[in-house]
TIVEXFI-404268 format. One record per residue (C-alpha): x, y, z; residue number from 1; residue in three letters; chain. Coordinates in steps of 0.1 Angstrom, whole numbers, plus 5000, padded with zeros to 4 digits. Layout:
{pt {X Y Z} NUM ALA A} ...
REM end
This chain:
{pt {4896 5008 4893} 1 UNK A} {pt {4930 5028 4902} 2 UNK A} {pt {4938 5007 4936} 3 UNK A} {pt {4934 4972 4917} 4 UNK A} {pt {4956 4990 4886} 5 UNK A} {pt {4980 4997 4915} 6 UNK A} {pt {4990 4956 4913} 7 UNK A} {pt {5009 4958 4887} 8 UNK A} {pt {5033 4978 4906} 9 UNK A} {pt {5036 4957 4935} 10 UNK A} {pt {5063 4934 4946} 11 UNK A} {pt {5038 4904 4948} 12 UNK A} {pt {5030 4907 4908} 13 UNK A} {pt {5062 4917 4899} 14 UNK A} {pt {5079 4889 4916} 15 UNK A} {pt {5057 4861 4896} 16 UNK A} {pt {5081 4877 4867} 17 UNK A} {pt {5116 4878 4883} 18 UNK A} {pt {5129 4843 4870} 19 UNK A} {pt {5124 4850 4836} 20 UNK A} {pt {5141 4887 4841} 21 UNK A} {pt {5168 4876 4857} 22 UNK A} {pt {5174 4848 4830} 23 UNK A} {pt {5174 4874 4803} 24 UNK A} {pt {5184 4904 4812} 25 UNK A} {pt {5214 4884 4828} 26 UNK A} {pt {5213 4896 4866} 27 UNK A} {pt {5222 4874 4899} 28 UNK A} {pt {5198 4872 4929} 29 UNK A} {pt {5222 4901 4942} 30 UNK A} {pt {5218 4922 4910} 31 UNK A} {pt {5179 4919 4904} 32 UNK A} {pt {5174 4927 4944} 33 UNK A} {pt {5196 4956 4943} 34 UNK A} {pt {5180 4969 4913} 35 UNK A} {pt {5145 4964 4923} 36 UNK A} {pt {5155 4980 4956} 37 UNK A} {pt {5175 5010 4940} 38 UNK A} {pt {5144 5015 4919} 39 UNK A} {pt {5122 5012 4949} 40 UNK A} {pt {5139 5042 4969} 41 UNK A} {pt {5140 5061 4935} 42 UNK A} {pt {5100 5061 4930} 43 UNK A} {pt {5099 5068 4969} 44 UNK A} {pt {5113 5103 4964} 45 UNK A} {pt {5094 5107 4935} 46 UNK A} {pt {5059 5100 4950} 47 UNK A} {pt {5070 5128 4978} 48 UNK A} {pt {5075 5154 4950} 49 UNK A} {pt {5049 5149 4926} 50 UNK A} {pt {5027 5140 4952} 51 UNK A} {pt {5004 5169 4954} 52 UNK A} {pt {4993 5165 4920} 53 UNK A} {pt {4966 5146 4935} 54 UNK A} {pt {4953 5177 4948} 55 UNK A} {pt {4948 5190 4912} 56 UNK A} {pt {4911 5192 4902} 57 UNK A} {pt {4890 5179 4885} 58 UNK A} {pt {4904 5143 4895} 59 UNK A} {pt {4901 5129 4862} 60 UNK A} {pt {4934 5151 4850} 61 UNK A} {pt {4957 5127 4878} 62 UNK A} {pt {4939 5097 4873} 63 UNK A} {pt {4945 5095 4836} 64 UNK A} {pt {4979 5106 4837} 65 UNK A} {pt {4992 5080 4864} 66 UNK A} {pt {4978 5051 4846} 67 UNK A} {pt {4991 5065 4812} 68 UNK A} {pt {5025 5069 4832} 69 UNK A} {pt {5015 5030 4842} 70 UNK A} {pt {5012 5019 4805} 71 UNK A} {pt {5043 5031 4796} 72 UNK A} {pt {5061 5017 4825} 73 UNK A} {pt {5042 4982 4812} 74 UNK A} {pt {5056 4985 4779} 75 UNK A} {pt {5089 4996 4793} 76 UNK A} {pt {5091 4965 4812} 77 UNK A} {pt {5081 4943 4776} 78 UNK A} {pt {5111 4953 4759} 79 UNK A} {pt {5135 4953 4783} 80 UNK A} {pt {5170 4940 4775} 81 UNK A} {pt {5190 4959 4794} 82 UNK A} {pt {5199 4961 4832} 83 UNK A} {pt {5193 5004 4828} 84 UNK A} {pt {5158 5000 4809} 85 UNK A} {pt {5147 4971 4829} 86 UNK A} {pt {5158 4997 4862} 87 UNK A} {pt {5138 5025 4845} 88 UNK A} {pt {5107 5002 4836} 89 UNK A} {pt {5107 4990 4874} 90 UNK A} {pt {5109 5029 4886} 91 UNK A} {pt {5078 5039 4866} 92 UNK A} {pt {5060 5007 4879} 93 UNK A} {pt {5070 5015 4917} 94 UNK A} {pt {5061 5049 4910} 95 UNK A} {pt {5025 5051 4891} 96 UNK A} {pt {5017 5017 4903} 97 UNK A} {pt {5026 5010 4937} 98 UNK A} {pt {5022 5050 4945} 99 UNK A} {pt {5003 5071 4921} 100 UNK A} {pt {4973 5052 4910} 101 UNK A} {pt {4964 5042 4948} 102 UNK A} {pt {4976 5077 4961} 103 UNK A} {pt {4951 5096 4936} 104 UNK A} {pt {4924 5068 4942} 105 UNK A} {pt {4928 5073 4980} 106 UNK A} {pt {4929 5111 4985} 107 UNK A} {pt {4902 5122 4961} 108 UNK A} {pt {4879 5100 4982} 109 UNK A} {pt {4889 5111 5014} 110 UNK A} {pt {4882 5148 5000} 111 UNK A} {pt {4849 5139 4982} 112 UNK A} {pt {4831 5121 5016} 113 UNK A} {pt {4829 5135 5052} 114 UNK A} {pt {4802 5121 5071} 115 UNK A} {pt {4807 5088 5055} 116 UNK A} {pt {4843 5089 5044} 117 UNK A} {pt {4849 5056 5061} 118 UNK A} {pt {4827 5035 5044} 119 UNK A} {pt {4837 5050 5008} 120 UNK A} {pt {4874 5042 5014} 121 UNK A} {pt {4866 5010 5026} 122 UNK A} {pt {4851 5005 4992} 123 UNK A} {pt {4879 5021 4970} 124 UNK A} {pt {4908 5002 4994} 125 UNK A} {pt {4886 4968 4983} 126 UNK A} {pt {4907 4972 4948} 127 UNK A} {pt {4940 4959 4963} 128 UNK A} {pt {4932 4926 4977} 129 UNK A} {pt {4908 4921 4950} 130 UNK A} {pt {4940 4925 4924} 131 UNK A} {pt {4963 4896 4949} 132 UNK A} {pt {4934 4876 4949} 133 UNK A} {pt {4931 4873 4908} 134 UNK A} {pt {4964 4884 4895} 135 UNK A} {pt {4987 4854 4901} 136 UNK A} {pt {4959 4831 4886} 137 UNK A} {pt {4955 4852 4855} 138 UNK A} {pt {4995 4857 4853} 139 UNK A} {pt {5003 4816 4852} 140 UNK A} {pt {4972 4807 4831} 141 UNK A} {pt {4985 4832 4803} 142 UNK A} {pt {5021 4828 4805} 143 UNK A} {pt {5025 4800 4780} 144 UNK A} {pt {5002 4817 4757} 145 UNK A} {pt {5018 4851 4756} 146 UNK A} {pt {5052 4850 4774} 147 UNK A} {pt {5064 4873 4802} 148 UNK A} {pt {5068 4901 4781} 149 UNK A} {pt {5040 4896 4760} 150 UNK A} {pt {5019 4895 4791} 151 UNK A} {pt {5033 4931 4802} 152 UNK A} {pt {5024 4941 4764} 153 UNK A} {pt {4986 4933 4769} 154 UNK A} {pt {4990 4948 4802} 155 UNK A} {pt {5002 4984 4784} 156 UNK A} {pt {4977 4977 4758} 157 UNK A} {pt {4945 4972 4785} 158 UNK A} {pt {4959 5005 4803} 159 UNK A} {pt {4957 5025 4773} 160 UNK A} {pt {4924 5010 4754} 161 UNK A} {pt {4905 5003 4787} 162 UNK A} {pt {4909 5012 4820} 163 UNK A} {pt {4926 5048 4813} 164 UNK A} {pt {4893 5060 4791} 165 UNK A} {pt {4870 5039 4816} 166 UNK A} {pt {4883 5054 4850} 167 UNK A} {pt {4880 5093 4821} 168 UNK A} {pt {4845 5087 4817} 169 UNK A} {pt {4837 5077 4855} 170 UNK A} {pt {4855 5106 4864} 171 UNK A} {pt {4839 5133 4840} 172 UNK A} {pt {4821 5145 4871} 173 UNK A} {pt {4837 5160 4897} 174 UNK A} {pt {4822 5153 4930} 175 UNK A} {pt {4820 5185 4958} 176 UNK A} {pt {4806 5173 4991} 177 UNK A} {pt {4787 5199 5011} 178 UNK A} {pt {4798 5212 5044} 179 UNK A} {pt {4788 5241 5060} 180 UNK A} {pt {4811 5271 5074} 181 UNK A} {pt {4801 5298 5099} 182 UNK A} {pt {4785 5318 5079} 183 UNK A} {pt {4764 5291 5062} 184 UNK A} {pt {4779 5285 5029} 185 UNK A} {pt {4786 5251 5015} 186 UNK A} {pt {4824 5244 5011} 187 UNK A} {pt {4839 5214 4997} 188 UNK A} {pt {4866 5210 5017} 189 UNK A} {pt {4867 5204 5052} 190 UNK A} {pt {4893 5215 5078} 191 UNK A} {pt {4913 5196 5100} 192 UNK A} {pt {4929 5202 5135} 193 UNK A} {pt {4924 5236 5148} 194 UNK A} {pt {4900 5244 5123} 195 UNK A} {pt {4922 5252 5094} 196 UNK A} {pt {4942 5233 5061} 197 UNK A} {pt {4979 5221 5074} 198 UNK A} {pt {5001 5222 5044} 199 UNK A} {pt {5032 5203 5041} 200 UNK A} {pt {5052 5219 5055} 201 UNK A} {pt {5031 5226 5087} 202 UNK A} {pt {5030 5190 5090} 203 UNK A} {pt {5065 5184 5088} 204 UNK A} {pt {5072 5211 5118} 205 UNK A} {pt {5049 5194 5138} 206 UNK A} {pt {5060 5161 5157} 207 UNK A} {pt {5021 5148 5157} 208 UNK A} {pt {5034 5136 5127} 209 UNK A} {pt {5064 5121 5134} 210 UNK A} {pt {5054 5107 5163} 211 UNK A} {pt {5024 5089 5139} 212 UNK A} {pt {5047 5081 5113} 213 UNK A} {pt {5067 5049 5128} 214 UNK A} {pt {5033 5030 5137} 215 UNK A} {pt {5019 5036 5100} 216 UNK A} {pt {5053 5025 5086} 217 UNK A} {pt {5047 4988 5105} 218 UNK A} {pt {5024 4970 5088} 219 UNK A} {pt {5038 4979 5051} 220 UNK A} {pt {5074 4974 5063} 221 UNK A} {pt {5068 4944 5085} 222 UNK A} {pt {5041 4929 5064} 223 UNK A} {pt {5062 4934 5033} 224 UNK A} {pt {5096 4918 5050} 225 UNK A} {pt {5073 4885 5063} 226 UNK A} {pt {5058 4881 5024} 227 UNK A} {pt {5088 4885 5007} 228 UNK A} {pt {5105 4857 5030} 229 UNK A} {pt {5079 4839 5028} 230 UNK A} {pt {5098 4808 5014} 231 UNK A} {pt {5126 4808 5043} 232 UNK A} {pt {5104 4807 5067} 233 UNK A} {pt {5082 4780 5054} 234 UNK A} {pt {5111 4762 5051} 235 UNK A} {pt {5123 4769 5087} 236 UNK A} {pt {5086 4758 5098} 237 UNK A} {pt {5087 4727 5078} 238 UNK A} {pt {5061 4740 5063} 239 UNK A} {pt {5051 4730 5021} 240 UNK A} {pt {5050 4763 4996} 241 UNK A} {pt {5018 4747 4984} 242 UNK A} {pt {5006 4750 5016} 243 UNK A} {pt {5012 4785 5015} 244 UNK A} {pt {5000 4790 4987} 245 UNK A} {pt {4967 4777 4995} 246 UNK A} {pt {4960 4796 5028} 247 UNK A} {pt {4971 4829 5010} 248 UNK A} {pt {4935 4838 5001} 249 UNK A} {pt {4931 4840 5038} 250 UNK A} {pt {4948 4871 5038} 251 UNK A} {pt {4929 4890 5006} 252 UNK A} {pt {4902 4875 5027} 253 UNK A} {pt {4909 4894 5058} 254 UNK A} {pt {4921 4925 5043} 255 UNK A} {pt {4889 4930 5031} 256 UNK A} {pt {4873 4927 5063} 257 UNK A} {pt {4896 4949 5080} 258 UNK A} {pt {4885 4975 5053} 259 UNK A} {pt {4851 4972 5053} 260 UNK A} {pt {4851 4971 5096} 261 UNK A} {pt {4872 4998 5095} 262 UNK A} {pt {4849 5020 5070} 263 UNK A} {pt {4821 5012 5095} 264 UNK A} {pt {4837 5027 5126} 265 UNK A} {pt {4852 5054 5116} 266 UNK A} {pt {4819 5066 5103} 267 UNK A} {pt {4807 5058 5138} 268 UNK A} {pt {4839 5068 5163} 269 UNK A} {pt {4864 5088 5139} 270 UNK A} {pt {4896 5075 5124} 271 UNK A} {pt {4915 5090 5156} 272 UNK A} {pt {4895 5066 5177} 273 UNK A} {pt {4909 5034 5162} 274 UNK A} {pt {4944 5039 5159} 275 UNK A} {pt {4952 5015 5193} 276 UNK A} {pt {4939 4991 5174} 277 UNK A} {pt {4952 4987 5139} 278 UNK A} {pt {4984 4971 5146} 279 UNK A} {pt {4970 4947 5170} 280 UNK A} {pt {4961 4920 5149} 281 UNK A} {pt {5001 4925 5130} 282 UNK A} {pt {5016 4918 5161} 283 UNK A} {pt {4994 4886 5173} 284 UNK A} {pt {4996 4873 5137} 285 UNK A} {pt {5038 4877 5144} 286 UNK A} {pt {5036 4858 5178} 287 UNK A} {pt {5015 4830 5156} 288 UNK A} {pt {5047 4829 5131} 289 UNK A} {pt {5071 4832 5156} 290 UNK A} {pt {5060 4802 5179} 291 UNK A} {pt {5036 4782 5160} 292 UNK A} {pt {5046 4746 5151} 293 UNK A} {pt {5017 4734 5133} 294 UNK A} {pt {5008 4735 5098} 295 UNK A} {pt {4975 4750 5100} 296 UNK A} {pt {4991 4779 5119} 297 UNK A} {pt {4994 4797 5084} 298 UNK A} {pt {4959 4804 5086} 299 UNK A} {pt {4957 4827 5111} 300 UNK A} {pt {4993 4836 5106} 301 UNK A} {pt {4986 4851 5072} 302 UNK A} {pt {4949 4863 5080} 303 UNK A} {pt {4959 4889 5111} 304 UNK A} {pt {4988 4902 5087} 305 UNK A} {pt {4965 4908 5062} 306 UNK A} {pt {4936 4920 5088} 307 UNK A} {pt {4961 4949 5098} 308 UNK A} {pt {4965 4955 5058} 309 UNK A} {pt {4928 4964 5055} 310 UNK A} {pt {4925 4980 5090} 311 UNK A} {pt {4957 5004 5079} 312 UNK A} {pt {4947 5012 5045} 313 UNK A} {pt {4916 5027 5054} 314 UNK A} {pt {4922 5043 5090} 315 UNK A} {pt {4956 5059 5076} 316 UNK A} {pt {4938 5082 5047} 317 UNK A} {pt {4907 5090 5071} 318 UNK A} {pt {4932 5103 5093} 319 UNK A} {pt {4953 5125 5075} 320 UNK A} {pt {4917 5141 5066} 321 UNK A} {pt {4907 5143 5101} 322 UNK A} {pt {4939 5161 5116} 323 UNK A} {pt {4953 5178 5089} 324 UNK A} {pt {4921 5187 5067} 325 UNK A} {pt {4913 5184 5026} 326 UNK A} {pt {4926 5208 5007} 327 UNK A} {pt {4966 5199 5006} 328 UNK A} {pt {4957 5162 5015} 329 UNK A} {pt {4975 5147 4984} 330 UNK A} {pt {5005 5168 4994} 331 UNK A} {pt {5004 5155 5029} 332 UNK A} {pt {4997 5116 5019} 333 UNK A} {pt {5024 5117 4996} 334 UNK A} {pt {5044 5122 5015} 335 UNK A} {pt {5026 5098 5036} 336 UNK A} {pt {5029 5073 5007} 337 UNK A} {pt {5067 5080 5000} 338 UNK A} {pt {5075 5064 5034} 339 UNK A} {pt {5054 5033 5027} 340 UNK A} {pt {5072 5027 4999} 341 UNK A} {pt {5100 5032 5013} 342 UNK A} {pt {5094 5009 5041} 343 UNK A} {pt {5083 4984 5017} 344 UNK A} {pt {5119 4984 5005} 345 UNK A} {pt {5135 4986 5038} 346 UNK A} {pt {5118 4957 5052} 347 UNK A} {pt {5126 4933 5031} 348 UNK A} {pt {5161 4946 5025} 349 UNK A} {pt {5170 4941 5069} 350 UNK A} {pt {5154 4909 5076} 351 UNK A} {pt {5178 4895 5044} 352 UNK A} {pt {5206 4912 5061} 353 UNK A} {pt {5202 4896 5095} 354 UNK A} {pt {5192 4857 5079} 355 UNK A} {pt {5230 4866 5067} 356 UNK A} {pt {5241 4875 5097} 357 UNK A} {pt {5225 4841 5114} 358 UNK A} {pt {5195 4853 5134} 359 UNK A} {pt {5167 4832 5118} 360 UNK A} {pt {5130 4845 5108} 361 UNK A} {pt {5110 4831 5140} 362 UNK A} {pt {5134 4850 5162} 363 UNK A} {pt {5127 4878 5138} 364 UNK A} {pt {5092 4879 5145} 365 UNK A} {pt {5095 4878 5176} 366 UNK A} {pt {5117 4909 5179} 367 UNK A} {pt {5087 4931 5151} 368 UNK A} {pt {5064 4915 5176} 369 UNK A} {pt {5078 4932 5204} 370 UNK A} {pt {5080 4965 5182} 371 UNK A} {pt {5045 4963 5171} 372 UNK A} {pt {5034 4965 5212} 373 UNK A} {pt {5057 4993 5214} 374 UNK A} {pt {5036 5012 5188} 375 UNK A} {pt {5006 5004 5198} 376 UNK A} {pt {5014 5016 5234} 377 UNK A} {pt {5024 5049 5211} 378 UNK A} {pt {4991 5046 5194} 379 UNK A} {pt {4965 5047 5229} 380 UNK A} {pt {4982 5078 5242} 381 UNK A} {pt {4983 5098 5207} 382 UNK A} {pt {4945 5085 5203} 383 UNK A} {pt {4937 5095 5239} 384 UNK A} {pt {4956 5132 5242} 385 UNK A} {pt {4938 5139 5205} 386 UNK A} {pt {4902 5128 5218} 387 UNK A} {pt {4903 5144 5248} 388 UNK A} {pt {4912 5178 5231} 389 UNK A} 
REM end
């Protein structure tokens, strides 16, 4: 329930709305892009502070609050008529919904399961492609009935009236996994890398992290950049928009199966074990956009993207769990999840800059391509040296 809420904080269902903002809020291209983006970074920085409320217990306290946070960012964005509410409205949204509500979701799993933690966030992750699969449709089939902001109205309303006392009730019962300690008493939290908790601050002093930190921020930034120029380069492929649009399911499709796959092995191998893998299917799906001439190339182009989406989602929160153990984990995933939003921003942000600058989107790919292999060189050793300690 949180990670599909988390859509309507994304850039793919906000976007389905920017026309009609732009139009009456009166912003240019330029304008509503830096907004969005200023708004972006904003809710990045945010997510790293409050971040660690996640870690407050019982879970229901967080849960609630982000997607009450999320209604109000909803209604926010309904009456909108200003550039400085609309800037505020897209904050919140960013913040609870691209952050929070998936953040909370995420790390209260990965603390509730141990010996099958990869399976049960393979089943929570299932929420976001389920929510690009069936938001679009339900956005343009109610439109003419309700009107953009009448649609973000009902959107406030279901937050407050149904999913916010739904996820209460589902909630009302903490869940404690078992794990023994030494001395043979059941704890419910289970320590990471040199048998202890790493707080926040030990993670930042250590460069595991940072050496981790550019492969995670791949997919969302790379992925991210390729989605939102999505029309360019269909256009630089000859390729149709409806096209597009109807191999997109391909990559809900495969995000899912990365999720569930990776669930399954990392019950059987560890999280650790899989990072080599991860970005793999990123980077051939970016040598298929790069080179491909033919139509039906947007198949698999879009499917490996979104098979490193689902691979990501689920390895990245195992994890953090594995090396840094359970009791600080929202702390340490948000920052985790400040730098994915971040990236989200970024990405889309440099590959406008260099269109302007003439260096087209296949060459683009090309040059992430090339990155991606870089990582995932950077990936075997880190998953090697940790394995063999």
């Amino acid at each position: 329930m949180l990670t599909f809420t988390s859509s309507f904080g994304q850039t793919f269902f906000i976007a389905l709305f920017a026309e009609p903002i732009r139009d009456e809020v009166g912003l240019s291209h330029a304008g509503w892009g830096t907004l969005y983006a200023g708004a972006t970074l904003g809710a990045a920085a945010a997510i790293a502070v409050f971040g660690r409320v996640a870690d407050v217990r019982p879970t229901v306290r967080p849960a609630v609050g982000v997607l009450l946070v999320l209604a109000g960012a909803a209604l926010l964005m309904a009456l909108a008529t200003s550039p400085a509410l609309l800037a505020l409205a897209v904050f919140l949204l960013r913040f609870a919904g691209q952050g929070m509500t998936g953040h909370v979701a995420m790390t209260a799993t990965a603390r509730w399961f141990d010996a099958t933690r990869g399976r049960a966030l393979a089943i929570v992750t299932l929420g976001y492609p389920l929510g690009e699969a069936v938001m679009p449709a339900i956005v343009v089939g109610v439109t003419g009935a309700l009107g953009w902001r009448g649609i973000w109205l009902a959107i406030a309303l279901a937050l407050i009236f149904g999913f916010a006392p739904l996820v209460g009730w589902l909630l009302q019962k903490e869940r404690r996994p078992r794990q023994p300690t030494a001395t043979g008493e059941m704890t419910a939290l289970v320590p990471g890398l040199g048998g202890r908790h790493w707080d926040r601050g030990d993670v930042l002093r250590h460069p595991l992290f940072w050496v981790l930190v550019p492969g995670f921020l791949a997919s969302p930034l790379m992925g991210t950049a390729v989605l939102f120029q999505s029309a360019p380069l269909m256009a630089a492929k000859g390729w149709s928009l409806e096209l597009y649009a109807l191999a997109f399911p391909t990559y809900a499709a495969a995000a899912v199966t990365g999720a569930l796959s990776a669930g399954v092995l990392i019950d059987r191998l560890r999280a650790v074990r899989l990072l080599p893998f991860v970005l793999m299917p990123l980077t051939l799906g970016l040598v298929v956009g790069a080179l491909a001439t033919a139509a039906w190339a947007v198949v698999p182009f879009l499917g490996l993207i979104g098979l490193t989406a689902g691979l990501g989602h689920t390895v990245m929160t195992a994890l953090w769990a594995e090396l840094y153990g359970t009791r600080h984990l929202g702390a340490v995933r948000g920052l985790v999840s400040a730098l994915l939003v971040f990236g989200t921003a970024l990405g889309p942000g440099v590959t406008g800059v260099l269109l302007d600058a003439g260096v087209g989107l296949e060459a683009q790919l090309a040059g992430m391509a090339a990155i991606a292999t870089v990582l995932i060189a950077v990936f075997a050793v880190v998953s090697r040296w940790l394995t063999a300690g």
